[in-house]
Backbone bond lengths (Angstrom), bond angles and torsions (degrees), N, CA, C in turn:
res aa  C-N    CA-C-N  psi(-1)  N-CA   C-N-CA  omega(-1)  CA-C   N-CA-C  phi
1 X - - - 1.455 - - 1.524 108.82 -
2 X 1.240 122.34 134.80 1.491 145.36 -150.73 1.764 91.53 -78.72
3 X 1.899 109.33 -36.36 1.120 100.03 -165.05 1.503 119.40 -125.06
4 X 1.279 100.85 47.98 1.961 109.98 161.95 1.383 95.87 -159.95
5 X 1.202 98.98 164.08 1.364 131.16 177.06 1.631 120.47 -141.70
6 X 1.870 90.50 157.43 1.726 87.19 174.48 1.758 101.70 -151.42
7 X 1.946 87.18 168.73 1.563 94.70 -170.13 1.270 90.44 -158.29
8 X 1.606 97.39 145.61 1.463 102.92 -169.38 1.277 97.19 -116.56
9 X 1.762 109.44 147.71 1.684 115.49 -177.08 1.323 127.28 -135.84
10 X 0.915 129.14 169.45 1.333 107.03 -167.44 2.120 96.61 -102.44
11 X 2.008 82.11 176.74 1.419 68.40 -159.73 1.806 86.43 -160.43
12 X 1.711 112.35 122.15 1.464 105.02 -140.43 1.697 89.00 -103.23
13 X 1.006 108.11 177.25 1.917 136.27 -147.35 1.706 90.63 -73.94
14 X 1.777 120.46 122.04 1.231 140.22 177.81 1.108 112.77 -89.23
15 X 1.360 129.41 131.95 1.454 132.42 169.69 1.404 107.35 -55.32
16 X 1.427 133.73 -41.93 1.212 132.23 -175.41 1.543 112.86 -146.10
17 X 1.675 132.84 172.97 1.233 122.24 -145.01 1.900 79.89 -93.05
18 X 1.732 112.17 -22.18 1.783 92.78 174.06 0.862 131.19 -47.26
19 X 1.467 92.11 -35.76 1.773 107.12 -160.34 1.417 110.78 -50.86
20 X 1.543 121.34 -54.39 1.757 153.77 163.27 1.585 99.26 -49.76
21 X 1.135 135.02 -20.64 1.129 129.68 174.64 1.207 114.56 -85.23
22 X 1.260 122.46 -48.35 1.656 130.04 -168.41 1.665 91.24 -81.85
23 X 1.581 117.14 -43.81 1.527 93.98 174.93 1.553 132.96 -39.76
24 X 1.475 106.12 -42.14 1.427 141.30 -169.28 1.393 127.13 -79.59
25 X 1.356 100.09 -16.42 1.273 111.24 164.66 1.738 109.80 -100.28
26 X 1.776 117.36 -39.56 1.295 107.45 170.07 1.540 127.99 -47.20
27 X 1.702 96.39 -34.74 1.299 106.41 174.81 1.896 117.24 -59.62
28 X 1.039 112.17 -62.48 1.556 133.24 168.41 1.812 108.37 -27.23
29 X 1.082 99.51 -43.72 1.786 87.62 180.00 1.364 102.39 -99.64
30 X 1.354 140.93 40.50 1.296 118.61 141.03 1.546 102.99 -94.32
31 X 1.710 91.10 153.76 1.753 119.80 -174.01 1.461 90.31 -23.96
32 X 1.315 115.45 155.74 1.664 126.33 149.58 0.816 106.49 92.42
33 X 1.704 139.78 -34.47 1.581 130.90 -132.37 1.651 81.61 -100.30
34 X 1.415 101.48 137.66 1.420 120.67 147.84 1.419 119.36 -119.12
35 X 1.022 142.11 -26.27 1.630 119.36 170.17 1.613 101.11 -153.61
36 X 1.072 87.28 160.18 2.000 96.37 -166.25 1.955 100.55 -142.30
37 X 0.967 113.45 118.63 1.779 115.45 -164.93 1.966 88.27 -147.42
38 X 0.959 95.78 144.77 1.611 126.40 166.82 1.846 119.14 165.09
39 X 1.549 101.71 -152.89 1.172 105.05 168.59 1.861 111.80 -143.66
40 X 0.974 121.14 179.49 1.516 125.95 171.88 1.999 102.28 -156.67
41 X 1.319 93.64 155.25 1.588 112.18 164.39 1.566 116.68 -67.26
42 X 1.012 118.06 154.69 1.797 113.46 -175.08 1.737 88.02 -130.95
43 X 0.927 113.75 139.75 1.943 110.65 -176.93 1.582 104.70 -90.33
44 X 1.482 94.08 136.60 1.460 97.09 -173.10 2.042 110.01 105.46
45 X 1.449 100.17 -34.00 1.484 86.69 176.26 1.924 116.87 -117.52
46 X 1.345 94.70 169.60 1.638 93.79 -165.81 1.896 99.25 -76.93
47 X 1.078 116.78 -33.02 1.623 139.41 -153.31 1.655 102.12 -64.94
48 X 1.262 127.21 159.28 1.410 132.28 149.63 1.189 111.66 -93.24
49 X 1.312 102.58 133.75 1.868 115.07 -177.17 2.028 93.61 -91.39
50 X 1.205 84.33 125.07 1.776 96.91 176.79 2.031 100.23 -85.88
51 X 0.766 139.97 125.32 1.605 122.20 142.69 2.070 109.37 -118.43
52 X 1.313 79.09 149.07 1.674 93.44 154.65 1.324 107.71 -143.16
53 X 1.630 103.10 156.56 0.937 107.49 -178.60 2.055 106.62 -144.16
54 X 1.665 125.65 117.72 0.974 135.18 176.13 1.742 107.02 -101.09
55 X 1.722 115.94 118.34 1.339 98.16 -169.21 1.864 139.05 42.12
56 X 1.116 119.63 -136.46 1.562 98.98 167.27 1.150 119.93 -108.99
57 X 1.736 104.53 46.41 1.677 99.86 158.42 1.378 109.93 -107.14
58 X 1.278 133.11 146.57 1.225 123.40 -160.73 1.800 92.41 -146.30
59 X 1.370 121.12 123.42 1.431 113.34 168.34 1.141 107.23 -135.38
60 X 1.760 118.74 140.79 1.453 114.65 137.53 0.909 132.30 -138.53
61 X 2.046 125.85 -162.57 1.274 132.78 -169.59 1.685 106.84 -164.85
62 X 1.369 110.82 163.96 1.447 101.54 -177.56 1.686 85.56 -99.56
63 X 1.767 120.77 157.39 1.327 124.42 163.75 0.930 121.33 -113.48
64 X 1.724 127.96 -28.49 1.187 139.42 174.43 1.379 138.29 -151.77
65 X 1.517 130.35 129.90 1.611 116.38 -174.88 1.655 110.47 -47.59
66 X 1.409 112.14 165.74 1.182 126.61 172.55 1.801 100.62 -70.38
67 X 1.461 105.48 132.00 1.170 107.12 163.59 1.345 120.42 -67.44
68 X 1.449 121.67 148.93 1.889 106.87 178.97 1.409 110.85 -81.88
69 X 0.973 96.04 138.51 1.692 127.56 -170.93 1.735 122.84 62.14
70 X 1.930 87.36 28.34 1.595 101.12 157.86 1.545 114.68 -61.10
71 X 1.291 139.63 173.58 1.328 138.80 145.29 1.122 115.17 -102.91
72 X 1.320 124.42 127.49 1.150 141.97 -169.87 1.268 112.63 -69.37
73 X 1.089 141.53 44.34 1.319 161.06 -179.51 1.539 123.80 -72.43
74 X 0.947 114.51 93.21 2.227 113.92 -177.27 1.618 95.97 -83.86
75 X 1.225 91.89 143.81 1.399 123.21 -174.39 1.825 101.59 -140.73
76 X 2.064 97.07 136.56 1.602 90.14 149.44 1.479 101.88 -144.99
77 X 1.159 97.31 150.67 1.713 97.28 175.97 1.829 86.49 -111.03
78 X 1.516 94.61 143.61 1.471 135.37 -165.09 1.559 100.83 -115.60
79 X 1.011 128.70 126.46 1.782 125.88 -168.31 2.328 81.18 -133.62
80 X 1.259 90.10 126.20 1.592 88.73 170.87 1.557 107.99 -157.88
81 X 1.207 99.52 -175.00 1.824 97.33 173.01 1.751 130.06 -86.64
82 X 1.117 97.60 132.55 1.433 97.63 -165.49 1.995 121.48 -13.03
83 X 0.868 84.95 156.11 2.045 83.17 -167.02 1.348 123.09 46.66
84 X 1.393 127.05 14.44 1.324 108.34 175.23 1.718 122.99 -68.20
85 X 1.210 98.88 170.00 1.812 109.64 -156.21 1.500 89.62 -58.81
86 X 0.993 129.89 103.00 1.825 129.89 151.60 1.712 116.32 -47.43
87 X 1.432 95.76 -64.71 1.609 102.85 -174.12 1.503 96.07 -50.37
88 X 1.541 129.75 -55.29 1.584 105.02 -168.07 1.210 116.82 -73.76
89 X 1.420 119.60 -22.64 1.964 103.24 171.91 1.525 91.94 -63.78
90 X 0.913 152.45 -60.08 1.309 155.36 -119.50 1.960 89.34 -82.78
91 X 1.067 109.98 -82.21 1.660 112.72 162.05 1.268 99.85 -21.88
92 X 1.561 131.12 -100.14 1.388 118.43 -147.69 1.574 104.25 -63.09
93 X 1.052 144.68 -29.27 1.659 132.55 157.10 1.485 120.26 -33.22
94 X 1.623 100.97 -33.95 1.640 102.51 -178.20 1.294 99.98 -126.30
95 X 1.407 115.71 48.08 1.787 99.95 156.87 1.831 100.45 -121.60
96 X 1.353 111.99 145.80 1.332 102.43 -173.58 1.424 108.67 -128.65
């Protein structure tokens, strides 16, 4: 489609699955954004925290332990309309 785009970012280790939630939703209301899906590490647990987030619904769950000698690496890919603000999803993804 001619008219959205996406970019995936990284997105560093949450004390708790809120924490990734409220990021994920700050992220979600800048202009453009229509859906925001990945996962991140939560400290303290073995699991990957899944979130998505469509507008201001935002859910998650863990699906699976870290494989050994995975990197614990959070990722979200951001799907929005062409030119939307990158730098501010990118900020509210990483403000905690």
């Amino acid at each position: 489609h001619d008219y959205v785009e996406s970019v995936a970012l990284p997105v560093d280790p949450v004390a708790t699955p809120e924490a990734l939630d409220a990021r994920v939703e700050r992220a979600a209301e800048a202009a453009g954004v229509l859906r925001i899906k990945g996962f991140a590490p939560v400290d303290g647990r073995p699991m990957r925290l899944v979130v998505q987030g469509v507008g201001q619904r935002i859910a998650h769950h863990f699906d699976r332990p870290w494989k050994a000698g995975e990197a614990r690496d959070g990722r979200m890919v951001v799907i929005g309309l062409k030119g939307f603000d990158v730098k501010a999803v990118e900020a509210a993804l990483r403000a905690g």
